[in-house]
KOLGU-4560 file (N, C-alpha, C; in nm, 3 decimals, padded with zeros to 5 digits):
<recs>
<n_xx: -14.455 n_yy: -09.445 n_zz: -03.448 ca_xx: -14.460 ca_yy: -09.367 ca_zz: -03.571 c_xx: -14.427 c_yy: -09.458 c_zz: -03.689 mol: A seq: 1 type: UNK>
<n_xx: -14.524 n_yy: -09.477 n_zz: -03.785 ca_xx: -14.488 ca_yy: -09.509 ca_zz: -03.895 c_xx: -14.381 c_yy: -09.463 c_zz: -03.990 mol: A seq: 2 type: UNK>
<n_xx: -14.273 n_yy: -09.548 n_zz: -04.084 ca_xx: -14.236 ca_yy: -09.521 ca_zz: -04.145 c_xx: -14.177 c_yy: -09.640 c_zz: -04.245 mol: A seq: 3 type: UNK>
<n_xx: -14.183 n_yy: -09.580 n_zz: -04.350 ca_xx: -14.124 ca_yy: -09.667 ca_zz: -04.531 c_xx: -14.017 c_yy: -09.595 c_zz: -04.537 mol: A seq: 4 type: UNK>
<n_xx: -13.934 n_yy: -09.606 n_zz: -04.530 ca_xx: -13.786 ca_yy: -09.594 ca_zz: -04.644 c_xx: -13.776 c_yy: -09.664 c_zz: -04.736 mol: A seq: 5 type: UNK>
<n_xx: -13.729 n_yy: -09.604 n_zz: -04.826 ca_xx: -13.716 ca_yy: -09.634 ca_zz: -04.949 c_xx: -13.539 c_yy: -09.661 c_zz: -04.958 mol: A seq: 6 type: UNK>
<n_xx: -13.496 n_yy: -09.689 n_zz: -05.046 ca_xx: -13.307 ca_yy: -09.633 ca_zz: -05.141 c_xx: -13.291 c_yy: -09.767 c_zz: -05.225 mol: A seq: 7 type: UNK>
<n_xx: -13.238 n_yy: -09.723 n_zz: -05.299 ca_xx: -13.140 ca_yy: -09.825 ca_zz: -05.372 c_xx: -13.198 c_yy: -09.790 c_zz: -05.527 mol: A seq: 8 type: UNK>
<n_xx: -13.282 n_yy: -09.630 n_zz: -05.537 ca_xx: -13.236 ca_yy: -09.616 ca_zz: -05.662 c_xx: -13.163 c_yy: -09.497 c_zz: -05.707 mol: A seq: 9 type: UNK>
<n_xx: -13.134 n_yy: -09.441 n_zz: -05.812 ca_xx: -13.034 ca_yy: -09.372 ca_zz: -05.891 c_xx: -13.051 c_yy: -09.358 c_zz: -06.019 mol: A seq: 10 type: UNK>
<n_xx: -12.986 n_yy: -09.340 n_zz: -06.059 ca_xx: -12.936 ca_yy: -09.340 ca_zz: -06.252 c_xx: -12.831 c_yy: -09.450 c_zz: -06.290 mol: A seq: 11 type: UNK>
<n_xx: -12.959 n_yy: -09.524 n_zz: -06.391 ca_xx: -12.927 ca_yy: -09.649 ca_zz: -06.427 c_xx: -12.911 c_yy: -09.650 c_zz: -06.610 mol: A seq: 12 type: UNK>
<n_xx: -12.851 n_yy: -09.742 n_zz: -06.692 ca_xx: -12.848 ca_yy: -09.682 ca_zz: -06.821 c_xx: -12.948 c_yy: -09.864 c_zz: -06.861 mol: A seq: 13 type: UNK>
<n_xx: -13.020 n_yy: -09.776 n_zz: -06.979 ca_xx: -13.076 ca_yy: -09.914 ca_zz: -07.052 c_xx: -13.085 c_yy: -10.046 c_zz: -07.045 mol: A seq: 14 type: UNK>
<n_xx: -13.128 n_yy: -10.101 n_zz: -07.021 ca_xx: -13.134 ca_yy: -10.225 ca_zz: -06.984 c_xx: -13.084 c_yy: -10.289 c_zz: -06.876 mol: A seq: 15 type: UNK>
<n_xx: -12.986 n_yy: -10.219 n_zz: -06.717 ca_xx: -12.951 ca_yy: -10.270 ca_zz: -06.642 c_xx: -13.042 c_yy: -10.282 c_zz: -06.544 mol: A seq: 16 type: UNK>
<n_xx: -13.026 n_yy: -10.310 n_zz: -06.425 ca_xx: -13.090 ca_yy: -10.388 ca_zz: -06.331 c_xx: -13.066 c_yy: -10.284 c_zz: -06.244 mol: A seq: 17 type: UNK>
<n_xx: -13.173 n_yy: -10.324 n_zz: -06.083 ca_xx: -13.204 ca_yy: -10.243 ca_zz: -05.984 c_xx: -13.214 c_yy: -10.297 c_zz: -05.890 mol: A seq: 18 type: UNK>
<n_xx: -13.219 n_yy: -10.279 n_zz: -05.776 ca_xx: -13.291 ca_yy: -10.354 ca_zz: -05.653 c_xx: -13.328 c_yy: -10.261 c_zz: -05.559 mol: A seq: 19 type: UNK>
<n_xx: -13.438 n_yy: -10.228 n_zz: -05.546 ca_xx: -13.524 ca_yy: -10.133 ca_zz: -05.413 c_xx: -13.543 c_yy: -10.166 c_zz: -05.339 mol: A seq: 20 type: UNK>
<n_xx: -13.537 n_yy: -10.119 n_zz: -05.217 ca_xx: -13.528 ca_yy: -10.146 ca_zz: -05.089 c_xx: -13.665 c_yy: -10.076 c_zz: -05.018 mol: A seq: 21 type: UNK>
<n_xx: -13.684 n_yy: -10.134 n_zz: -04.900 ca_xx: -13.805 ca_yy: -10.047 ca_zz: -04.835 c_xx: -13.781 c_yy: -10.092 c_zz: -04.698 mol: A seq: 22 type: UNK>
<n_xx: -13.738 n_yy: -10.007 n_zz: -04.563 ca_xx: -13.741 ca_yy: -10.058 ca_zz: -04.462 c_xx: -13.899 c_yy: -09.974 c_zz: -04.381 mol: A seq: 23 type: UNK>
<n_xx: -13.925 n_yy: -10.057 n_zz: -04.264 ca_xx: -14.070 ca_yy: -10.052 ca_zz: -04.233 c_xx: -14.033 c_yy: -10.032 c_zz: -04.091 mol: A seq: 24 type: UNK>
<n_xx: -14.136 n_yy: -09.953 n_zz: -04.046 ca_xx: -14.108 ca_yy: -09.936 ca_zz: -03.882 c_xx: -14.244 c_yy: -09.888 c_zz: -03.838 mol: A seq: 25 type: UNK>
<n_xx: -14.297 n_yy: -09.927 n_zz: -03.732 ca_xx: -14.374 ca_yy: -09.872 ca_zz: -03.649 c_xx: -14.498 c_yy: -09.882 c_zz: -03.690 mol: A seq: 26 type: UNK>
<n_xx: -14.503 n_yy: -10.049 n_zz: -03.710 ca_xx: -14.607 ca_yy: -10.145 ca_zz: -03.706 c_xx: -14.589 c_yy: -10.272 c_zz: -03.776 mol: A seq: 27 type: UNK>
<n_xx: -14.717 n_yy: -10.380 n_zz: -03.736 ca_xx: -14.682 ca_yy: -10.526 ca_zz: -03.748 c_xx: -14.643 c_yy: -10.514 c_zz: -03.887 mol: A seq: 28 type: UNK>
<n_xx: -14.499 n_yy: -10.558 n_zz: -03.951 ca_xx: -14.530 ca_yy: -10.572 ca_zz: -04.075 c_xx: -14.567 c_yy: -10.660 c_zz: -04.190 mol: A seq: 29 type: UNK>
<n_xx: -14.512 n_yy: -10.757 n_zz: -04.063 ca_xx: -14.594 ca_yy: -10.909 ca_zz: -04.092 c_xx: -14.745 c_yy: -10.910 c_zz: -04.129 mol: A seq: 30 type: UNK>
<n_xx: -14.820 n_yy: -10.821 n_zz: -04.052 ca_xx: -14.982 ca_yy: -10.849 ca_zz: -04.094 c_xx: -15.059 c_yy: -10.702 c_zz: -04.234 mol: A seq: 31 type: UNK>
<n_xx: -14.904 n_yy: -10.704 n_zz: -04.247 ca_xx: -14.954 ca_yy: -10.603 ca_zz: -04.369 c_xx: -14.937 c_yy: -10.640 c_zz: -04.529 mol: A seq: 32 type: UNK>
<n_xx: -15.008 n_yy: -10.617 n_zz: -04.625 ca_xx: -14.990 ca_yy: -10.632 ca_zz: -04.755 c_xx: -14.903 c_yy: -10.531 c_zz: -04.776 mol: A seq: 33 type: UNK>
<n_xx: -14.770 n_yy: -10.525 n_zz: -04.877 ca_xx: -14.659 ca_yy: -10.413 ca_zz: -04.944 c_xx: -14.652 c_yy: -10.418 c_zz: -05.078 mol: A seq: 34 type: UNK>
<n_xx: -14.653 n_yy: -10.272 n_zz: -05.079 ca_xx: -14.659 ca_yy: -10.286 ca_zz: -05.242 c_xx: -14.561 c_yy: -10.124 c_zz: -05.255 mol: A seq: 35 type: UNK>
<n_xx: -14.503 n_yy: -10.161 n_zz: -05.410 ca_xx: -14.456 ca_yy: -10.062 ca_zz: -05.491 c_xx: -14.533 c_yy: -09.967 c_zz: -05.587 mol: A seq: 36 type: UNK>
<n_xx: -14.541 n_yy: -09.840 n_zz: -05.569 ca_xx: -14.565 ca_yy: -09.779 ca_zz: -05.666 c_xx: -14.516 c_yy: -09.686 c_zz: -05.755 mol: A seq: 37 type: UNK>
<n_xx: -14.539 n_yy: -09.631 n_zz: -05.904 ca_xx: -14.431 ca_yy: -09.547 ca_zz: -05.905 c_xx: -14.502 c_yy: -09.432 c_zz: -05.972 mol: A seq: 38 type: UNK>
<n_xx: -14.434 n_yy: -09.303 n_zz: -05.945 ca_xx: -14.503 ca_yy: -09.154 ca_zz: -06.032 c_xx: -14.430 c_yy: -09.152 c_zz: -06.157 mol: A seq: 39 type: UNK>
<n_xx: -14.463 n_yy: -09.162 n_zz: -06.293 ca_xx: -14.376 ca_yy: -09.112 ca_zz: -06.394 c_xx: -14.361 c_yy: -08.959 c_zz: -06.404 mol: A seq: 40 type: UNK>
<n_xx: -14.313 n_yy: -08.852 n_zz: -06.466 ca_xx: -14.329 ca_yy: -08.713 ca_zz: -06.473 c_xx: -14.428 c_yy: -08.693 c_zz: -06.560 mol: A seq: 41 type: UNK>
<n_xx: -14.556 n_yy: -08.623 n_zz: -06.527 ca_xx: -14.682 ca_yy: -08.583 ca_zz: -06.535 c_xx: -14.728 c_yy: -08.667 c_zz: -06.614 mol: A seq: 42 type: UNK>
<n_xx: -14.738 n_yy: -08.768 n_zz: -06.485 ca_xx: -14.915 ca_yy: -08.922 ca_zz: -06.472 c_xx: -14.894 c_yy: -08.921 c_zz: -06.309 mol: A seq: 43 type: UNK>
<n_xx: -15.003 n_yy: -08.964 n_zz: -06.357 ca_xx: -15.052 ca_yy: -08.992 ca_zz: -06.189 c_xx: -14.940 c_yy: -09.141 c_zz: -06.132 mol: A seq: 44 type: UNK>
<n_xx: -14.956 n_yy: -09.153 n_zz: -06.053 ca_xx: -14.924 ca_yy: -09.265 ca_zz: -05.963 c_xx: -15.003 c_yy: -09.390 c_zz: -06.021 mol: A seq: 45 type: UNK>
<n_xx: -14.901 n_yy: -09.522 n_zz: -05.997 ca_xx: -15.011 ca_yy: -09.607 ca_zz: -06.052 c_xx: -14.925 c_yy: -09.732 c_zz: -05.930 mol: A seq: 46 type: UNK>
<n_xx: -14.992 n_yy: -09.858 n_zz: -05.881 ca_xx: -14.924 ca_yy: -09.935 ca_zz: -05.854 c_xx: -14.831 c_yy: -10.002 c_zz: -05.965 mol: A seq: 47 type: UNK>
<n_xx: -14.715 n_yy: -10.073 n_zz: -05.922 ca_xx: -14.680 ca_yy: -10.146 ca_zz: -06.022 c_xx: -14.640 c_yy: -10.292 c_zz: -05.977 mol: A seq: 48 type: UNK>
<n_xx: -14.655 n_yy: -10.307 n_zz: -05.802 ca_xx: -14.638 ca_yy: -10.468 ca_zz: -05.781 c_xx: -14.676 c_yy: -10.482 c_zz: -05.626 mol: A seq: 49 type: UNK>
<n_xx: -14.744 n_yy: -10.564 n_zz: -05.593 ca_xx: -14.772 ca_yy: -10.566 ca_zz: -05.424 c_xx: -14.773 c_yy: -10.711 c_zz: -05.373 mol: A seq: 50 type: UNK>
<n_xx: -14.718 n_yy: -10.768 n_zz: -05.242 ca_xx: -14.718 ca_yy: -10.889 ca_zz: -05.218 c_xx: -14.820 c_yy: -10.911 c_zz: -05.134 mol: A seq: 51 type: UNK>
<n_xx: -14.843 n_yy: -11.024 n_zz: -05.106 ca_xx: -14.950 ca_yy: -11.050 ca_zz: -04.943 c_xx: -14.895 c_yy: -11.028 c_zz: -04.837 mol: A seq: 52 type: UNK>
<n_xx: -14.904 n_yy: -11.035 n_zz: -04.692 ca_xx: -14.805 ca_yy: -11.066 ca_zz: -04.593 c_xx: -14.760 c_yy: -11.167 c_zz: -04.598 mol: A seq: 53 type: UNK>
<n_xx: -14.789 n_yy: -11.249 n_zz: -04.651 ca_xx: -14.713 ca_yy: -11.406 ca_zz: -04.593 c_xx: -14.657 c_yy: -11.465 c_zz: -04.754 mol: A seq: 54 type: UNK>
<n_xx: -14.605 n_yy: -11.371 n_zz: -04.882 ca_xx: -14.570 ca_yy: -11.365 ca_zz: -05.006 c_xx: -14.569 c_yy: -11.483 c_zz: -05.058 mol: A seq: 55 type: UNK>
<n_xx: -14.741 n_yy: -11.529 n_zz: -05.033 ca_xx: -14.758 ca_yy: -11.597 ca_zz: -05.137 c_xx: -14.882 c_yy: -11.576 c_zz: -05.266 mol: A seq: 56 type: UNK>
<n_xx: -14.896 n_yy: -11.461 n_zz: -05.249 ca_xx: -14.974 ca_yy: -11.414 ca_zz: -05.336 c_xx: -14.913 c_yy: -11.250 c_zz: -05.389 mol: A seq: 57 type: UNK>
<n_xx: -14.884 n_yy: -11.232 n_zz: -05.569 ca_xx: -14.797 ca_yy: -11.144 ca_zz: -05.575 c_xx: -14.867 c_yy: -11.068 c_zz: -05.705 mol: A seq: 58 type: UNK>
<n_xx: -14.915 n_yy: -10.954 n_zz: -05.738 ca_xx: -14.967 ca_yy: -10.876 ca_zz: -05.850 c_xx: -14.879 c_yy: -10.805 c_zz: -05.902 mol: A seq: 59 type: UNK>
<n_xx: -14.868 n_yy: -10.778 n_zz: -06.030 ca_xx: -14.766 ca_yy: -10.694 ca_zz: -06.109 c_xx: -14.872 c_yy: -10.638 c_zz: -06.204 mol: A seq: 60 type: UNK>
<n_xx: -14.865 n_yy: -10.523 n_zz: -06.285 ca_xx: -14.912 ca_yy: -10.444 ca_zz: -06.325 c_xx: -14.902 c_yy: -10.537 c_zz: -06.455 mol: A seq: 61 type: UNK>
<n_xx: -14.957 n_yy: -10.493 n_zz: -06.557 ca_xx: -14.941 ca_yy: -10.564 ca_zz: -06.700 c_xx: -14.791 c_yy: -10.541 c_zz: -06.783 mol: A seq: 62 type: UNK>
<n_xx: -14.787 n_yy: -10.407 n_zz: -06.754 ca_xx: -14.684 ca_yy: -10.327 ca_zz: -06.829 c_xx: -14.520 c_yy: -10.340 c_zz: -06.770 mol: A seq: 63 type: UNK>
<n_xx: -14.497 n_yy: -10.450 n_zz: -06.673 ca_xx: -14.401 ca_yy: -10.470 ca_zz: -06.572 c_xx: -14.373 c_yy: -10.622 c_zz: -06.591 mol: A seq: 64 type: UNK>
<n_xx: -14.456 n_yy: -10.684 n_zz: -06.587 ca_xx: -14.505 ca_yy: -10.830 ca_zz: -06.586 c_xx: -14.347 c_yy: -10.883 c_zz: -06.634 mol: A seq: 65 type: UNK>
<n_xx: -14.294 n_yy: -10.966 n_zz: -06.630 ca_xx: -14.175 ca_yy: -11.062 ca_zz: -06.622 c_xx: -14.039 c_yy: -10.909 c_zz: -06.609 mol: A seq: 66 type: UNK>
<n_xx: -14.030 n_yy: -10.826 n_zz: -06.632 ca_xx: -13.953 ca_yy: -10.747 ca_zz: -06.566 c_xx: -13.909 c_yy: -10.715 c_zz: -06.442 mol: A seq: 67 type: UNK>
<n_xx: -14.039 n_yy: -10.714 n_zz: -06.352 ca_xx: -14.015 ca_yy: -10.632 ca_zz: -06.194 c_xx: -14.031 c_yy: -10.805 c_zz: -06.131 mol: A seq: 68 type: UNK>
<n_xx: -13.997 n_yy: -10.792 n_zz: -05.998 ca_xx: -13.980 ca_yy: -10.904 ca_zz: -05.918 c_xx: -14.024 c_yy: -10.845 c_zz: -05.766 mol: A seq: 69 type: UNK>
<n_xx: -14.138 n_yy: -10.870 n_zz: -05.699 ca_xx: -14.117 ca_yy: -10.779 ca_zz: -05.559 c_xx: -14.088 c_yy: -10.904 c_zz: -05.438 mol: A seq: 70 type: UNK>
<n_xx: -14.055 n_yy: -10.874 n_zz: -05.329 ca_xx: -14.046 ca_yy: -11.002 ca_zz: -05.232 c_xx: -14.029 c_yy: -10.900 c_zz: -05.141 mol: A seq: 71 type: UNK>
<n_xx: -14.047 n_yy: -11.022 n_zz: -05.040 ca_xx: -14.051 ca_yy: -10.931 ca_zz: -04.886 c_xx: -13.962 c_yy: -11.027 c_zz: -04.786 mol: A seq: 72 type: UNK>
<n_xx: -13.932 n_yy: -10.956 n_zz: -04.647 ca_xx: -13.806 ca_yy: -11.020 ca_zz: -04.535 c_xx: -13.911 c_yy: -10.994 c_zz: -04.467 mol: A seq: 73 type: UNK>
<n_xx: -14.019 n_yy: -11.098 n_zz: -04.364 ca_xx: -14.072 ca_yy: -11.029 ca_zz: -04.249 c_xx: -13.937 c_yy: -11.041 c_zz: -04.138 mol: A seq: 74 type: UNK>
<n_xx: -13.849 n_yy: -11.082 n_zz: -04.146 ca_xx: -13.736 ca_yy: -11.117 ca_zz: -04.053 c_xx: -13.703 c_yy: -10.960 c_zz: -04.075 mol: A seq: 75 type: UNK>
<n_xx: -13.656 n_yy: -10.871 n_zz: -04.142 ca_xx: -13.580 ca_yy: -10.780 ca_zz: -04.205 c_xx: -13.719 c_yy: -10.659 c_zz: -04.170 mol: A seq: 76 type: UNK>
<n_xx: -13.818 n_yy: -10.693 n_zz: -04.175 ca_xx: -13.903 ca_yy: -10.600 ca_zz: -04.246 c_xx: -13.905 c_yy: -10.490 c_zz: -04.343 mol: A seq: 77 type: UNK>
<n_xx: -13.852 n_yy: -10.571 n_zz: -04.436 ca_xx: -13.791 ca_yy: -10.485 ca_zz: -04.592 c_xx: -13.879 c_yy: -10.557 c_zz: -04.679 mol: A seq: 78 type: UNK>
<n_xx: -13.896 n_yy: -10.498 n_zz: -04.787 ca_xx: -13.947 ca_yy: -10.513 ca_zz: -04.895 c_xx: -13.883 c_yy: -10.501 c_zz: -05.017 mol: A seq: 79 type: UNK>
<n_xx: -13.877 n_yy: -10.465 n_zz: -05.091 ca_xx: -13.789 ca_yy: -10.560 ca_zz: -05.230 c_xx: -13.811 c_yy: -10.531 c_zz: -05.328 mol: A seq: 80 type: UNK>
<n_xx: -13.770 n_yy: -10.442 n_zz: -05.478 ca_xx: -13.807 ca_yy: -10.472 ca_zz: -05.596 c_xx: -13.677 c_yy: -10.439 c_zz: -05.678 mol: A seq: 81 type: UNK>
<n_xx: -13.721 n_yy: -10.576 n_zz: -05.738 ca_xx: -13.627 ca_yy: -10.643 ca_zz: -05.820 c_xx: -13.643 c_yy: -10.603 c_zz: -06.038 mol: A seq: 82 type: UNK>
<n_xx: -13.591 n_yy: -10.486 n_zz: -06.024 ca_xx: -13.593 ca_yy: -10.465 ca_zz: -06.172 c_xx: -13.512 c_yy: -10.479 c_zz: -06.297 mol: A seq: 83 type: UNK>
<n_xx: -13.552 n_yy: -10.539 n_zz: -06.353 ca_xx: -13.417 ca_yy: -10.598 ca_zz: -06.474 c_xx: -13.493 c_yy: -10.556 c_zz: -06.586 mol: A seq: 84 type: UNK>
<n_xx: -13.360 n_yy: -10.551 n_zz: -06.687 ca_xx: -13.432 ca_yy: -10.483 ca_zz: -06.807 c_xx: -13.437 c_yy: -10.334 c_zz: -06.822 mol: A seq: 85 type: UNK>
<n_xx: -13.415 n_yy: -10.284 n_zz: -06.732 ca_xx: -13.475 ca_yy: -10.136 ca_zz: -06.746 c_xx: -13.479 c_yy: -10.059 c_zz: -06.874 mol: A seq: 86 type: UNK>
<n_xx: -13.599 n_yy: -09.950 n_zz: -06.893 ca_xx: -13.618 ca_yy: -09.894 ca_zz: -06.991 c_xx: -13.620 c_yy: -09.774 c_zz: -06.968 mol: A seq: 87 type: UNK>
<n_xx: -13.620 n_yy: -09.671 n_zz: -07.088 ca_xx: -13.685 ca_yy: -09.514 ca_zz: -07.047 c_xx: -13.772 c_yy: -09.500 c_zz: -06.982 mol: A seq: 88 type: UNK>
<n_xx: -13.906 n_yy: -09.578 n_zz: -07.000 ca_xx: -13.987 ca_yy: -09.530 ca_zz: -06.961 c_xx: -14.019 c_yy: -09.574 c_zz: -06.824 mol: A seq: 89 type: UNK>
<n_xx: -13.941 n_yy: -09.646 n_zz: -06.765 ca_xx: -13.921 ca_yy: -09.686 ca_zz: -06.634 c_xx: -13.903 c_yy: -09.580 c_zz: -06.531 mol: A seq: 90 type: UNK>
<n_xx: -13.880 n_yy: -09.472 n_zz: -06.612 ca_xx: -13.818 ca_yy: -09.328 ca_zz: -06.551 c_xx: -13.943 c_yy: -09.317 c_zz: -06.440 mol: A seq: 91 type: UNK>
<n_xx: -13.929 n_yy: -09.307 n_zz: -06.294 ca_xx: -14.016 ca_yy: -09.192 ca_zz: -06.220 c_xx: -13.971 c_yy: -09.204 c_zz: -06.080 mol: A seq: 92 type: UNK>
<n_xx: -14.092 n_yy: -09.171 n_zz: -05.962 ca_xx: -13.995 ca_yy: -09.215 ca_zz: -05.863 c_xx: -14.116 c_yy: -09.291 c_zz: -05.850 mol: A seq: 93 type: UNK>
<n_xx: -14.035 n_yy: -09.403 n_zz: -05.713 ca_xx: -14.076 ca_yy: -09.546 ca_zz: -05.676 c_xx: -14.145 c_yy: -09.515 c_zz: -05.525 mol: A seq: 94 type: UNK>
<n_xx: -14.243 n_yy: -09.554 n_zz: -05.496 ca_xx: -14.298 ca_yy: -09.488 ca_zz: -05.369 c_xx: -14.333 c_yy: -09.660 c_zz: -05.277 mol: A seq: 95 type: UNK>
<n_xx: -14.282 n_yy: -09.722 n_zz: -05.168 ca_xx: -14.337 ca_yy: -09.809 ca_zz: -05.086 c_xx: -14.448 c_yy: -09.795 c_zz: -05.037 mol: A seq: 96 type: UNK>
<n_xx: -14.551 n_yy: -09.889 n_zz: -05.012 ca_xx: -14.629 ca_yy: -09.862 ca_zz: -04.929 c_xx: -14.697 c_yy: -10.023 c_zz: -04.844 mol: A seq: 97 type: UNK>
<n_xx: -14.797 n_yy: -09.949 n_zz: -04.770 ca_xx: -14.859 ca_yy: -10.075 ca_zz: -04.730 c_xx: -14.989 c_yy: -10.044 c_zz: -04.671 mol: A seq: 98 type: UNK>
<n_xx: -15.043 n_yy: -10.169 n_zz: -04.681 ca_xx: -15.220 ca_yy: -10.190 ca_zz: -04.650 c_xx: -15.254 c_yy: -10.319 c_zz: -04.571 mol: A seq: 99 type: UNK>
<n_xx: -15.369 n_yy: -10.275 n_zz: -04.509 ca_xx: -15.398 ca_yy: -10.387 ca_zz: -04.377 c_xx: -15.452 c_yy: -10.544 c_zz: -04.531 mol: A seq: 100 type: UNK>
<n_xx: -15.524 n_yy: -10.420 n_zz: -04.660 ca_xx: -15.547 ca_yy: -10.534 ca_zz: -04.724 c_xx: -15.493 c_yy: -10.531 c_zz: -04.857 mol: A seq: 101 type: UNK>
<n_xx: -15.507 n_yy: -10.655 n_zz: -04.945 ca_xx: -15.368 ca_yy: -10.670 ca_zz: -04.999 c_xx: -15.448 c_yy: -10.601 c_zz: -05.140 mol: A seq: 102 type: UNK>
<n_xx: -15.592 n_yy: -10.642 n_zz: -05.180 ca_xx: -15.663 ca_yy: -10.523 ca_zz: -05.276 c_xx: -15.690 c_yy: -10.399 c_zz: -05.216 mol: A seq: 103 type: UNK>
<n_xx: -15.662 n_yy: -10.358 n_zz: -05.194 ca_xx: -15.634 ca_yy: -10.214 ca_zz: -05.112 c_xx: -15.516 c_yy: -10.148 c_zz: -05.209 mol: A seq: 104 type: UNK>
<n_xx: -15.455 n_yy: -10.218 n_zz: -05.209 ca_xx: -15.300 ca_yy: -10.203 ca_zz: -05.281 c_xx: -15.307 c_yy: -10.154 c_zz: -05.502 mol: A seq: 105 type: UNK>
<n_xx: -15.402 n_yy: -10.187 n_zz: -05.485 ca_xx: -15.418 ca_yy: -10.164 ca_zz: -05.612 c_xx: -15.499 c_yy: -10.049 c_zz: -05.680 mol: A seq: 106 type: UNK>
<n_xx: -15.522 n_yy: -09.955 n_zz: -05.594 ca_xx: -15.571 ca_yy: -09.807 ca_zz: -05.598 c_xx: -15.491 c_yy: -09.707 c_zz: -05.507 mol: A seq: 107 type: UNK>
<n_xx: -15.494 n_yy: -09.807 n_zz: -05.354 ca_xx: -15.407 ca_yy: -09.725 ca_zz: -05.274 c_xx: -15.350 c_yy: -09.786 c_zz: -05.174 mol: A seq: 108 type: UNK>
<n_xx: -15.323 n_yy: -09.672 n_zz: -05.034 ca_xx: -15.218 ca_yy: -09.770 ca_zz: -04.930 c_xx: -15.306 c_yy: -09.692 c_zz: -04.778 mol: A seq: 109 type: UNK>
<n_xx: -15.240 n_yy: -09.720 n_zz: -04.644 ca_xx: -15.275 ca_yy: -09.688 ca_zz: -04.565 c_xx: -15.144 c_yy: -09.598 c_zz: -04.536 mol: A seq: 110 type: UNK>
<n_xx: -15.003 n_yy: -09.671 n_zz: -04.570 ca_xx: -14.910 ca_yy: -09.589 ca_zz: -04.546 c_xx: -14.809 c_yy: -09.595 c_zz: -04.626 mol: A seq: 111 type: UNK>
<n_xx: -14.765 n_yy: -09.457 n_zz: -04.688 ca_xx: -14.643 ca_yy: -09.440 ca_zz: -04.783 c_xx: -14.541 c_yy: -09.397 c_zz: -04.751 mol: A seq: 112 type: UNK>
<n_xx: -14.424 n_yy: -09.442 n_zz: -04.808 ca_xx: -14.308 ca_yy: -09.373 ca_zz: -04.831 c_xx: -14.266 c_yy: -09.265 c_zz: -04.877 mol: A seq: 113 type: UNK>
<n_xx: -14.154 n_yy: -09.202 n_zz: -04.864 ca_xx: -14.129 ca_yy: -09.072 ca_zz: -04.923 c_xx: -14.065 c_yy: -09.097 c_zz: -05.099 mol: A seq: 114 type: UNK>
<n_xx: -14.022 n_yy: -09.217 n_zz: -05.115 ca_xx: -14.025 ca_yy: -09.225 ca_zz: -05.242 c_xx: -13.887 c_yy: -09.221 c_zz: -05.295 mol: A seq: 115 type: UNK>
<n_xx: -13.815 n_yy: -09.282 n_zz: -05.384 ca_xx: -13.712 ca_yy: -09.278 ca_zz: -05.451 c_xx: -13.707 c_yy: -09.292 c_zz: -05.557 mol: A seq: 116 type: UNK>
<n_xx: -13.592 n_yy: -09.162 n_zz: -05.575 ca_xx: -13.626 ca_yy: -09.155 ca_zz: -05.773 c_xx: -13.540 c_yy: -09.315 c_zz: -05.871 mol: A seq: 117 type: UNK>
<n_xx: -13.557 n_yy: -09.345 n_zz: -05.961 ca_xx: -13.540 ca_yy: -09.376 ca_zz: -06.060 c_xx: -13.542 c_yy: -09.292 c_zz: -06.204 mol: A seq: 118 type: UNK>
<n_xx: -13.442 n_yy: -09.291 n_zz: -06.200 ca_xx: -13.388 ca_yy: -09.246 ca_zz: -06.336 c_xx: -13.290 c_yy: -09.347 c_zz: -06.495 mol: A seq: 119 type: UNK>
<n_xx: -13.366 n_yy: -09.352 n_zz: -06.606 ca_xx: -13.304 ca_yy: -09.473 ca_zz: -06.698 c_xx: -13.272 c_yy: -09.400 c_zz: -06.810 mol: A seq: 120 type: UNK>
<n_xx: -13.168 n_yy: -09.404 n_zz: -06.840 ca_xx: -13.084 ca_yy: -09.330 ca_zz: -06.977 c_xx: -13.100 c_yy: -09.424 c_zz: -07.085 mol: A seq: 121 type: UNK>
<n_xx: -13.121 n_yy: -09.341 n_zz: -07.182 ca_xx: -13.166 ca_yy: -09.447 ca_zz: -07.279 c_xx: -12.958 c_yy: -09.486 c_zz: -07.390 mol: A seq: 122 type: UNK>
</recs>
């Protein structure tokens, strides 16, 4: 059985930092592309960062770009995002996922997480 866990977010105030977590189970996760996505409150879902399997190839959204940081543990099979800076509009929840391919990741996934909120006080 597949599964993404998500944690490591909460309510954070302006400009502090984050670190998301994603643990993976119940498949190779080594031969998978991972990526982050997040829902703001009423927009759709959008990606906002995905790695390769073997993290050396890494996409960030435009609107994220030197803010978010993603990395991956195939030792761990965790995944990673690293947010500094935070803003309001950072506000939504953060959803893991993953794909056999790594553009796959940038519309959608094969398998998601249940998602963790983020919340940023201005």
């Amino acid at each position: 059985q597949v599964q993404l866990v998500e944690s490591g977010g909460g309510l954070v105030q302006a400009g502090g930092s984050l670190t998301l977590s994603c643990a993976a189970s119940g498949f190779t996760f080594s031969s998978y592309a991972m990526g982050w996505f997040r829902q703001a409150p009423g927009k759709e879902r959008e990606v906002a960062a995905a790695v390769s399997w073997i993290d050396s190839i890494t996409y960030y959204t435009d609107s994220i770009k030197g803010r978010f940081t993603i990395s991956r543990d195939n030792a761990k099979n965790t995944v990673y995002l690293r947010i500094n800076t935070l803003k309001p509009e950072d506000t939504a929840v953060y959803y893991c996922a993953a794909a056999m391919a790594f553009n796959r990741l940038r519309y959608g996934a094969d398998y998601w997480g249940q998602g963790t909120q983020v919340t940023v006080s201005s």
